[in-house]
DRENTORKOL-3810 file (N, C-alpha, C; in nm, 4 decimals):
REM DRENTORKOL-3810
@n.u->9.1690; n.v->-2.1891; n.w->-4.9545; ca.u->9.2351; ca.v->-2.1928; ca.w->-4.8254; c.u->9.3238; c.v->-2.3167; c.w->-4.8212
@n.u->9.4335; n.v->-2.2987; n.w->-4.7696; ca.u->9.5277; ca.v->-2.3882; ca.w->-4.8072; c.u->9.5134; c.v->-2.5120; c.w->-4.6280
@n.u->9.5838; n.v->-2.6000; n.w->-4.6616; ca.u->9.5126; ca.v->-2.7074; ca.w->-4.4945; c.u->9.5570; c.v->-2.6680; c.w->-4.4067
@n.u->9.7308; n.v->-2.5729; n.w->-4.3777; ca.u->9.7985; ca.v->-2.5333; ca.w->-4.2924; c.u->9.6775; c.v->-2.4149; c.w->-4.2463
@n.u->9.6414; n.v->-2.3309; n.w->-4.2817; ca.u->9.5688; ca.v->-2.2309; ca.w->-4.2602; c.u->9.3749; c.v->-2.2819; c.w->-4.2307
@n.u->9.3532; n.v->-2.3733; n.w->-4.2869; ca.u->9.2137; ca.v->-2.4637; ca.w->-4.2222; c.u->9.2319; c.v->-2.5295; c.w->-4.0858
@n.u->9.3575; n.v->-2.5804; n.w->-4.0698; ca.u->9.4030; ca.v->-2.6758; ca.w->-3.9609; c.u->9.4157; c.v->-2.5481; c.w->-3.8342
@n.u->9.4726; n.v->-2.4408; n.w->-3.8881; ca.u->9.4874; ca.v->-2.3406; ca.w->-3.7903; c.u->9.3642; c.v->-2.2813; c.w->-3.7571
@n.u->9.2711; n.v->-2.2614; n.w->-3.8035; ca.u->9.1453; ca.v->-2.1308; ca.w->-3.8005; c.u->9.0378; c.v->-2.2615; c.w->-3.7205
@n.u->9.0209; n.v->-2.4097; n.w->-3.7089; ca.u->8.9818; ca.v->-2.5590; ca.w->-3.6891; c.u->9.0054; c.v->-2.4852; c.w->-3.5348
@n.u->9.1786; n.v->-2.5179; n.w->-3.5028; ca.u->9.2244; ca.v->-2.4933; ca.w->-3.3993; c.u->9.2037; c.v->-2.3579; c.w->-3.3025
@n.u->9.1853; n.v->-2.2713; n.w->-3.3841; ca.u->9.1473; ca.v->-2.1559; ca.w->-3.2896; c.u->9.0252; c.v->-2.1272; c.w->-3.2134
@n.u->8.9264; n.v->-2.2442; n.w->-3.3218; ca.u->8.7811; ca.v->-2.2189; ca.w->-3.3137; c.u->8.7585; c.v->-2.3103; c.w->-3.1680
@n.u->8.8621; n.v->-2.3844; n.w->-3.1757; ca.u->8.8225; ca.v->-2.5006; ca.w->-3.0845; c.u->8.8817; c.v->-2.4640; c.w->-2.9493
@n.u->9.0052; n.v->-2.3771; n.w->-2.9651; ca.u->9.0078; ca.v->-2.3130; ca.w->-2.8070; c.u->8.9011; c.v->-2.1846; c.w->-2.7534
@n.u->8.9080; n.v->-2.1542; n.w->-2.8799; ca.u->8.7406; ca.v->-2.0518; ca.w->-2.7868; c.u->8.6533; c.v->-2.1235; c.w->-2.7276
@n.u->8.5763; n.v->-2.2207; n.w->-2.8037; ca.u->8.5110; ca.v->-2.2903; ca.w->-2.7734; c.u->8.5548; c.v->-2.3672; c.w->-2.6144
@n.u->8.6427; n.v->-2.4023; n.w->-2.5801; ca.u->8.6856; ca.v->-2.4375; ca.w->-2.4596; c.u->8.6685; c.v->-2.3104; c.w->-2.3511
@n.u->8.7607; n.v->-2.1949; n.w->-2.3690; ca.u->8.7258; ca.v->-2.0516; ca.w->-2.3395; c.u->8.5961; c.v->-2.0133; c.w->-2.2928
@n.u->8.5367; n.v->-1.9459; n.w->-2.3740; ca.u->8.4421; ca.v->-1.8485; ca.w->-2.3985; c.u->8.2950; c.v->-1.9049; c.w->-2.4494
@n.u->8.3455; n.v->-2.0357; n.w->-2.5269; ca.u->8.2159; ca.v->-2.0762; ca.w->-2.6232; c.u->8.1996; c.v->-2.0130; c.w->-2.7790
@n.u->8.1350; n.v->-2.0452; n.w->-2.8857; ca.u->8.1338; ca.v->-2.0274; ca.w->-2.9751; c.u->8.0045; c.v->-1.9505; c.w->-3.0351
@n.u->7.9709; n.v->-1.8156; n.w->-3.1066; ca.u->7.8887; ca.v->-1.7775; ca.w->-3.1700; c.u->7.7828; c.v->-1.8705; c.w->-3.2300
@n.u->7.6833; n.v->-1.8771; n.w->-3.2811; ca.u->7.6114; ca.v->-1.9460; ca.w->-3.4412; c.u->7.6762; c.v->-1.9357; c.w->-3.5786
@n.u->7.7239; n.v->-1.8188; n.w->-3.5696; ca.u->7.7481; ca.v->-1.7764; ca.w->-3.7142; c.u->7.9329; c.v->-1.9063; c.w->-3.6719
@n.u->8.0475; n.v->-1.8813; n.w->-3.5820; ca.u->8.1663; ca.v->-1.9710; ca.w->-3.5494; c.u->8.1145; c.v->-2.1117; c.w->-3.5520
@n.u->7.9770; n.v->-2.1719; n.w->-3.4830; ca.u->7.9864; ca.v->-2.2991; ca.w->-3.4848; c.u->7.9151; c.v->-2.3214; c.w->-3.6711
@n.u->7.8774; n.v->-2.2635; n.w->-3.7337; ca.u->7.8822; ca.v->-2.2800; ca.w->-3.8610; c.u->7.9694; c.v->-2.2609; c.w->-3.9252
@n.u->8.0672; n.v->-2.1926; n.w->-3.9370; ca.u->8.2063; ca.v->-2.1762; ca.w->-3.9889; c.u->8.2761; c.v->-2.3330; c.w->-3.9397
@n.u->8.3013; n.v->-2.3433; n.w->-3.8314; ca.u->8.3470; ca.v->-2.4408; ca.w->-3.7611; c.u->8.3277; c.v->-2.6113; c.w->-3.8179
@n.u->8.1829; n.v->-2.6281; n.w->-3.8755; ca.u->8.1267; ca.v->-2.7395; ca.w->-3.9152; c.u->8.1558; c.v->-2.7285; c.w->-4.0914
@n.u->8.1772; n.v->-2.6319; n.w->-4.1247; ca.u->8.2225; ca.v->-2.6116; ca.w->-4.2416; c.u->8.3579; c.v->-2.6606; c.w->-4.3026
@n.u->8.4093; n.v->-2.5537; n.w->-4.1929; ca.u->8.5778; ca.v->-2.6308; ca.w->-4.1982; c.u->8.6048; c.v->-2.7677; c.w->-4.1755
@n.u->8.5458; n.v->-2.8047; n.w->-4.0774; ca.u->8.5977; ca.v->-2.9927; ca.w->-4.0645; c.u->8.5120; c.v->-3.0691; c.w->-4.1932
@n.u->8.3932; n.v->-3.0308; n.w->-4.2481; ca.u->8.4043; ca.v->-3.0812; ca.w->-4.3929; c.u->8.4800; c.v->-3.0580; c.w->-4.4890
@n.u->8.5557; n.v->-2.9076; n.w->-4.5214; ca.u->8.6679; ca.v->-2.9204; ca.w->-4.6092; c.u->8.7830; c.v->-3.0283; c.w->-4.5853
@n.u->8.7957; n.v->-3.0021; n.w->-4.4492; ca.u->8.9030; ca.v->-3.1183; ca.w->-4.4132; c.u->8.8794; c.v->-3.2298; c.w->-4.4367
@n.u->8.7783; n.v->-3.2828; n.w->-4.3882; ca.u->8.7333; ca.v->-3.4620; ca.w->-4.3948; c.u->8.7441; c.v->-3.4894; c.w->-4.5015
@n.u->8.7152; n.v->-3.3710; n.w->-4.5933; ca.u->8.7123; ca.v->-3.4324; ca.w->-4.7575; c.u->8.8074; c.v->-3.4523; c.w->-4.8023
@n.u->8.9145; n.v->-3.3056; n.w->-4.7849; ca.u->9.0517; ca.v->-3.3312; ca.w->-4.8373; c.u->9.1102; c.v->-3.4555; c.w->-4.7606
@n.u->9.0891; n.v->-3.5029; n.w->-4.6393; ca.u->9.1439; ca.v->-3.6199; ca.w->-4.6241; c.u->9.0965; c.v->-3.7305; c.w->-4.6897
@n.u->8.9590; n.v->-3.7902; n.w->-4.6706; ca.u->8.9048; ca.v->-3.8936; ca.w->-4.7748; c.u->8.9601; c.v->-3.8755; c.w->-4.9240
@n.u->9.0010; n.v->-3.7741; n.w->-4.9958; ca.u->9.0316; ca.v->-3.7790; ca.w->-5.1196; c.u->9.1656; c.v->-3.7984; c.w->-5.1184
@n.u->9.2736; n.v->-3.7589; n.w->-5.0468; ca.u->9.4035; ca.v->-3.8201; ca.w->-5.0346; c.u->9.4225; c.v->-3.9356; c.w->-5.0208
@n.u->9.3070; n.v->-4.0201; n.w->-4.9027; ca.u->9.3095; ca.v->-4.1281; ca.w->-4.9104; c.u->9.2636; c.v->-4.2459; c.w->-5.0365
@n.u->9.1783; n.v->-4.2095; n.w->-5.0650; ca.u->9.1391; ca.v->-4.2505; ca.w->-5.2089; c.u->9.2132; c.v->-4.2666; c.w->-5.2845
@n.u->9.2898; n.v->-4.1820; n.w->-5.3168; ca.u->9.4284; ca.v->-4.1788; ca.w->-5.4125; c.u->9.5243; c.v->-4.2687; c.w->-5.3667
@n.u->9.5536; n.v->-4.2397; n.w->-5.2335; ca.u->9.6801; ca.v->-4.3699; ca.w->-5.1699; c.u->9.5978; c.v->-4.4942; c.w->-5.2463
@n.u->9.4674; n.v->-4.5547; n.w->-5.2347; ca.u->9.4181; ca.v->-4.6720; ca.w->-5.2530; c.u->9.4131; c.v->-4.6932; c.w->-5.3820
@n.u->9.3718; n.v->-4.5941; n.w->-5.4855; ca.u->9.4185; ca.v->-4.6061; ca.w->-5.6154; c.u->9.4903; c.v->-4.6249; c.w->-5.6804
@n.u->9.6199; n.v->-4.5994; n.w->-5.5993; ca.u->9.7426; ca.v->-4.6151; ca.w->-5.6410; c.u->9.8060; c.v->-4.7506; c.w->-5.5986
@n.u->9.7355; n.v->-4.8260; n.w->-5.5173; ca.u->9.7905; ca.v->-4.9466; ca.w->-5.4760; c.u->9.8466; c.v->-5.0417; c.w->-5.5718
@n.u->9.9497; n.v->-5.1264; n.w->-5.6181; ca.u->9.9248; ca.v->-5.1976; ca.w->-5.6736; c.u->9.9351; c.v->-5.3700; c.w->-5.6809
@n.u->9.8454; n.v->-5.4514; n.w->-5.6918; ca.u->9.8205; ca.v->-5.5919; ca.w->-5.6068; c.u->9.9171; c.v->-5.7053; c.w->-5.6975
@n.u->10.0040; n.v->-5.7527; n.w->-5.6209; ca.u->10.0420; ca.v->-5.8700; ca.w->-5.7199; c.u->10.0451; c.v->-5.9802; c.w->-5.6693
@n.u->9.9790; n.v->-6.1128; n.w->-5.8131; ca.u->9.9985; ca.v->-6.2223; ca.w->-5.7579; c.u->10.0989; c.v->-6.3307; c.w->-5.7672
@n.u->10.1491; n.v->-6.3669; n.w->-5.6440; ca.u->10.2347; ca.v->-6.4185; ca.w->-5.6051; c.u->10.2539; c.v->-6.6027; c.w->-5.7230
@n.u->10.1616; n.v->-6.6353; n.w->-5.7288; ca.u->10.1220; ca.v->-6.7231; ca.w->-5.8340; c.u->10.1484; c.v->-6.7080; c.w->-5.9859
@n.u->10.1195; n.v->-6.5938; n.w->-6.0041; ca.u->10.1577; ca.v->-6.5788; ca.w->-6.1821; c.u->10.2159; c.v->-6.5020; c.w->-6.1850
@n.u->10.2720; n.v->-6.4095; n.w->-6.0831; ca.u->10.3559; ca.v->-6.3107; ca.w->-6.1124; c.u->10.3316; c.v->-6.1463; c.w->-6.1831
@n.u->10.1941; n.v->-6.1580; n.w->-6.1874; ca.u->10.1429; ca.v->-6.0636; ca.w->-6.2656; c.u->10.0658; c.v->-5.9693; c.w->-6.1660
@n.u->10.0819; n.v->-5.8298; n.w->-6.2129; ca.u->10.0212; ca.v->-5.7680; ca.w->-6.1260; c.u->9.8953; c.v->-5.6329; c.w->-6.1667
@n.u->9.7974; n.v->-5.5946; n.w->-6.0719; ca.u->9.7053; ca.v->-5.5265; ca.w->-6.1131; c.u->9.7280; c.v->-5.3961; c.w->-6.0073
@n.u->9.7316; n.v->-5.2562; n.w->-6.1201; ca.u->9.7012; ca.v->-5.1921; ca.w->-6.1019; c.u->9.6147; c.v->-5.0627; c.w->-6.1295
@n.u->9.5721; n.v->-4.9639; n.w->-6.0742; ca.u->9.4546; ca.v->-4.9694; ca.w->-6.0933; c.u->9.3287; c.v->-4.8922; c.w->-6.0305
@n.u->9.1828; n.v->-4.9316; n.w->-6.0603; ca.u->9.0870; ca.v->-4.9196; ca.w->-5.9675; c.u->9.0371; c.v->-5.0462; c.w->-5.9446
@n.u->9.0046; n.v->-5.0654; n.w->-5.7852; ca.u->8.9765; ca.v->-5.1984; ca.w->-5.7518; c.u->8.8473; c.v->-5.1899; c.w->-5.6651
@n.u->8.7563; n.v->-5.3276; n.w->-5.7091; ca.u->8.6066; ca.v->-5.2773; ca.w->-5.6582; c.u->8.6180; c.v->-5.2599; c.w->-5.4757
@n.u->8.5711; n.v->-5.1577; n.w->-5.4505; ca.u->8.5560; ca.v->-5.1260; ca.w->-5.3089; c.u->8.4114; c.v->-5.1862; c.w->-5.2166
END
């Protein structure tokens, strides 16, 4: 499932839920989906941070990399 289409099915779940309210079987779907998401976001982010790269202004030299978190 691609995020445009998670972000949408997220969103639909969440105006029923305002609506009507949500099934068992929807609020499990529902909790499902915002973990695909959270993840695909934490792992994008991860990558931005991986990709950072630090230089020092002192020697001129720079590290890039993985850096201890």
């Amino acid at each position: 499932m691609d995020i445009d289409s998670l972000v949408a099915r997220i969103n639909e779940l969440a105006r029923k839920q305002k609506s009507t309210g949500l099934s068992e079987e929807e609020l499990v779907e529902r909790a499902k989906l915002r973990e695909i998401y959270l993840g695909n976001i934490r792992n994008n982010f991860r990558q931005q941070l991986d990709s950072i790269e630090v230089v020092d202004d002192d020697k001129g030299q720079g590290h890039q990399g993985k850096l201890k978190h």
